[in-house]
N, C-alpha and C positions, 0 to 999 in steps of 0.2 A: 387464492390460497385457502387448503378446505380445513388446515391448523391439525392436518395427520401426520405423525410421528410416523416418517418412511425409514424402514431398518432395513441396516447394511450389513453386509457382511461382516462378522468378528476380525478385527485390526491385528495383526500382532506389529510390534514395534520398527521393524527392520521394512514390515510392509510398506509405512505412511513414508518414512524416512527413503526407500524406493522410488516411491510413487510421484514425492517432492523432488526428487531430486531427474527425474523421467522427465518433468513436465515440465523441467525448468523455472521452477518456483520460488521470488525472492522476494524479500521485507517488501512490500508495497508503498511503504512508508519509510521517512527514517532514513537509514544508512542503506536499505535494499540489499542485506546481507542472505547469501544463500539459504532459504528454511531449512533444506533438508539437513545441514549441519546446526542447527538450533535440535534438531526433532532426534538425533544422534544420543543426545544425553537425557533420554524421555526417561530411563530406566533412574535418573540422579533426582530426577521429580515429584514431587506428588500434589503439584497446584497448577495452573494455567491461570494465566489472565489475560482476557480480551480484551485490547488496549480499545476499546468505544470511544475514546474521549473527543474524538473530532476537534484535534489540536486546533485549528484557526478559526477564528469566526468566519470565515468564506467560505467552507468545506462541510459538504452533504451527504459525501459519501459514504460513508458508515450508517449516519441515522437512514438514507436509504436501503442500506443492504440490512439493517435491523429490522427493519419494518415490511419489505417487501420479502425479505427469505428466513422468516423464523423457522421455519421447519429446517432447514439446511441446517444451522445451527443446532437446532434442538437434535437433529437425528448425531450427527459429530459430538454432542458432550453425551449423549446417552451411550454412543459405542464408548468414547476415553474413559468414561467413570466406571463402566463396566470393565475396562480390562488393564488401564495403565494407570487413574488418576484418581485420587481421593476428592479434590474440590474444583471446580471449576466456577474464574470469578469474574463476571463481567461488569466492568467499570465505566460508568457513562456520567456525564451530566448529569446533576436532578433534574432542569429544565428541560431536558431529553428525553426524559421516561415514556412519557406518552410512544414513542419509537418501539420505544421496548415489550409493552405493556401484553403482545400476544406471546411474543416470547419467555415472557416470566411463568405466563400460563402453560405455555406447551411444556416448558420444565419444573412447572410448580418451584421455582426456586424461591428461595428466602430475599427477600430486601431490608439491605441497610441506607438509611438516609444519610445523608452528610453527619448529621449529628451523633449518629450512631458508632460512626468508624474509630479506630481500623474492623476490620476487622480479624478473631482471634482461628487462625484454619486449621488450628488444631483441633477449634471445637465445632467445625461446620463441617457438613457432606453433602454432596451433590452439587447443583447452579446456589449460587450467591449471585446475587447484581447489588453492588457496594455504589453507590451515588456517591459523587461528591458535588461540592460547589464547584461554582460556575465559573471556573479559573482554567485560562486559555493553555497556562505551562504547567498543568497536570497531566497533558499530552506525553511529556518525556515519563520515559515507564522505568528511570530511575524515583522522579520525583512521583509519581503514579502509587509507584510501592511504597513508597514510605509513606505515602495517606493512607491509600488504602487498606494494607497491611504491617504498619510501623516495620516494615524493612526496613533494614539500610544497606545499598550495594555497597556502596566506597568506591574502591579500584576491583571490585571483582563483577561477576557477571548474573543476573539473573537467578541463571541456574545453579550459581553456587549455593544460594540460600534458597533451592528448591522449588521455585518459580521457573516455568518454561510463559514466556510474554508473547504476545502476536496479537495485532493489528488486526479489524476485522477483517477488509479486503484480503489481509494474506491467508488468516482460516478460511475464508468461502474459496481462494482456488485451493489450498491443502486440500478441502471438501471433495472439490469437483476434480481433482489430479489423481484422488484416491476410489475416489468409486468410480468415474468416468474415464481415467487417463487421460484425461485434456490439457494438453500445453496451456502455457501462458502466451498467449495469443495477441490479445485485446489488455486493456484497461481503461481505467474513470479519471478522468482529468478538468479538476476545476480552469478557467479563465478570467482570470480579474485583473483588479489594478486601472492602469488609464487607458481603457478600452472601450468603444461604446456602448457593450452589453457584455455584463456577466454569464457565462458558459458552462455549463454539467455536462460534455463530453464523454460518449463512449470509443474509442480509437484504439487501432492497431498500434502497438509498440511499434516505436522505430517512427510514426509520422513526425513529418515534420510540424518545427513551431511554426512557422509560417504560415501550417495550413489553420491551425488550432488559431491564432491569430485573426485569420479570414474571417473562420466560424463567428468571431466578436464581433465584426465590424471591421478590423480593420486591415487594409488593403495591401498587397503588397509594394514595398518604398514607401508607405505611410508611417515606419516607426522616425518618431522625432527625432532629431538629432540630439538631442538632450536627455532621451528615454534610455534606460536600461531595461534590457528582459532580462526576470530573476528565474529561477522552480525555488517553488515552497511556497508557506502562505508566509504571514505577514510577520510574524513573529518567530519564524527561523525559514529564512532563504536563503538566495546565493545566486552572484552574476552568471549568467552565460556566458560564456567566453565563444561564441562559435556565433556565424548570421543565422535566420533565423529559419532559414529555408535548409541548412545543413547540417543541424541539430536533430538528432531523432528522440522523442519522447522513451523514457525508460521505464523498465517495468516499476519504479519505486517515484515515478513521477505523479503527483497526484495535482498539481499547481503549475501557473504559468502566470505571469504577472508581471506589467508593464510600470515601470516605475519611473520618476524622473529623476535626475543626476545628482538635485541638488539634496532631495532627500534621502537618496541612498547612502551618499557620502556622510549627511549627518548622521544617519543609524550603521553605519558598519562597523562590526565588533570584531574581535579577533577572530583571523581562520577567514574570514572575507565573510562571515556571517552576517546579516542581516535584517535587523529586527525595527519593523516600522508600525508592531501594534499598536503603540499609542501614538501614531502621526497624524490618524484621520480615524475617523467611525468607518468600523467598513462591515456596519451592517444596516446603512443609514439606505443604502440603493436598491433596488430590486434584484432578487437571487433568484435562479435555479437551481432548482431542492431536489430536482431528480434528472436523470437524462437525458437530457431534449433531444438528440443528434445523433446516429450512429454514422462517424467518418470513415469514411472509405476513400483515401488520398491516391494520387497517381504513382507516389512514388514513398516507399520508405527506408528508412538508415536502421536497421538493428542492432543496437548495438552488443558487442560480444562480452561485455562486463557491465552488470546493470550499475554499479558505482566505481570506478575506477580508481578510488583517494583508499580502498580498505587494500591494506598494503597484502594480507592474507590471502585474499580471490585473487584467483589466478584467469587469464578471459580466456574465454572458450577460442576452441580450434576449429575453422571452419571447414565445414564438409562437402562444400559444393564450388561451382566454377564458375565464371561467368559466363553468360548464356544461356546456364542450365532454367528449365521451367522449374518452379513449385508450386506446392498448393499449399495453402494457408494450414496451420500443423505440422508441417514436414520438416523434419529435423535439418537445420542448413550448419548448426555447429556444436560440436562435443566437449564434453568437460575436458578441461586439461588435467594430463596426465598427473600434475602436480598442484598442491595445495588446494582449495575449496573453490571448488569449480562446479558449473551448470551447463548443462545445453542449451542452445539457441532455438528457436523456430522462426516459421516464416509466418508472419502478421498478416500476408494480402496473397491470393494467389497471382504471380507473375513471372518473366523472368529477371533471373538477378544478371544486375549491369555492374557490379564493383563489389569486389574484394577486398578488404583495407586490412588496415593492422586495430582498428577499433570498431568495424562494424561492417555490417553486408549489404550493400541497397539491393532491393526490389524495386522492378516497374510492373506496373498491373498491364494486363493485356487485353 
């Protein structure tokens, strides 16, 4: 990284919002809501906030994509403030900073400590990086804004009080869908829970758990009878309801985590949520802080709605048959004609053996 501010082309609004919605690009985090309907109401905005917070203590992903792609960043808030956005506010951990620390520089931006906040964005321009304490549910980017900026959503959204929010991972592909056109291909996918080794996976959407599972140690028919697999970290998850071999990772998966029955049950909250942060330390065992692994599975499920519970996304329509070859990018399904919709691609090159009503497998050849 040689910390030069690489410049893009000048954005107009309707461009990124294209580009997002091209490459199939959705919350990486979260609810995995379609970006390019986020990036719709750029013109109602005049702040960003890069959700940094690295919601669970088991999750690297963000301090890696801060630390290893500041320039990415820096060159994306220099084109926004240039042509859409008055403030751009990246919110991390204090105990994070060090991650951050070439990034502050490549944007000269202002820092607020914990003690300093909120802060007022009336009276700031350009990068802010606003720290907070070291609190795991500052991750939710209702509870986010209210520290950071004494917002308060309520029942409204975000954008209604002038904030557009986004998650690192989903800026670095906004990034890369906008000046390169790159589908959403690949993503980073922690492994934890009761598995014999913690995992920082890079993997094709759509692989299966099973394979991510292997990656750990563990074997396939080695999940216990007692074990549940959840996605999410530790302090907001959710059962699998599918084996684990015929589940396909989605693009807002960032977790995969083996739990056992008896503590599940004691932490489930409404909605089949999940929250076992204070069950165990789970920063007591050894981590991978970056991506040890690039998986390349024999077979994967893509699925045609990266969260299927938001009543508003509609799943994409598929465009291919079975049989047919593709190559890893190649468009396999299109936005539906109706409500907020994205296109699919193909994760691996192969060809596709099933068509369903929720997803497309691929087998590599």
């Amino acid at each position: 990284m040689t910390g030069t501010i690489v410049r893009t082309e000048r954005p107009a609004a309707a461009d990124i919002v294209a580009a997002a919605r091209d490459a199939g690009v959705a919350g990486a985090g979260g609810a995995g809501f379609p970006t390019y309907s986020k990036w719709e109401r750029i013109d109602e905005v005049d702040a960003l906030l890069m959700n940094h917070q690295e919601s669970e203590p088991n999750y690297f992903i963000d301090k890696w994509l801060g630390r290893e792609h500041p320039s990415t960043f820096a060159s994306l808030f220099e084109v926004l403030l240039e042509e859409l956005l008055d403030v751009v506010v990246v919110s991390a951990k204090w105990k994070d900073r060090d991650h951050l620390r070439t990034l502050e520089r490549l944007t000269d931006g202002v820092v607020y400590s914990p003690d300093q906040l909120p802060v007022d964005r009336s009276e700031e321009s350009g990068v802010v990086f606003a720290y907070t304490d070291n609190t795991y549910q500052y991750g939710m980017e209702s509870v986010l804004l209210n520290v950071v900026a004494d917002t308060v959503i309520g029942d409204g959204l975000p954008m209604d009080h002038g904030w557009l929010v986004q998650n690192t991972e989903t800026l670095y592909n906004v990034y890369r869908a906008w000046t390169e056109g790159a589908p959403v291909t690949r993503t980073y996918v922690h492994v934890g829970g009761n598995v014999p080794q913690h995992r920082f996976l890079d993997v094709p959407v759509g692989t299966p758990a099973q394979t991510l599972l292997n990656a750990a140690g563990l074997s396939d028919g080695e999940l216990a009878p007692d074990s549940v697999l959840v996605t999410g970290g530790p302090g907001w998850c959710f059962p699998v309801d599918a084996a684990p071999e015929a589940v396909g990772v989605r693009k807002h998966t960032n977790c995969l985590m083996v739990l056992d029955r008896e503590t599940v049950d004691q932490h489930t909250l409404g909605g089949d949520r999940i929250d076992v942060l204070e069950a165990t330390d789970w920063t007591e065992r050894a981590f991978e802080t970056e991506p040890s692994q690039r998986i390349d599975p024999e077979t994967v499920h893509v699925p045609l709605v990266t969260n299927p519970d938001i009543g508003v996304v509609e799943p994409s329509e598929p465009t291919v048959a079975v049989g047919q070859t593709v190559e890893a990018g190649d468009r396999i399904a299109a936005p539906s004609a109706t409500g907020v919709s994205i296109p699919q691609h193909a994760s691996v090159d192969g060809r596709v053996t099933a068509v369903g009503e929720t997803s497309i497998t691929i087998r590599t050849e």
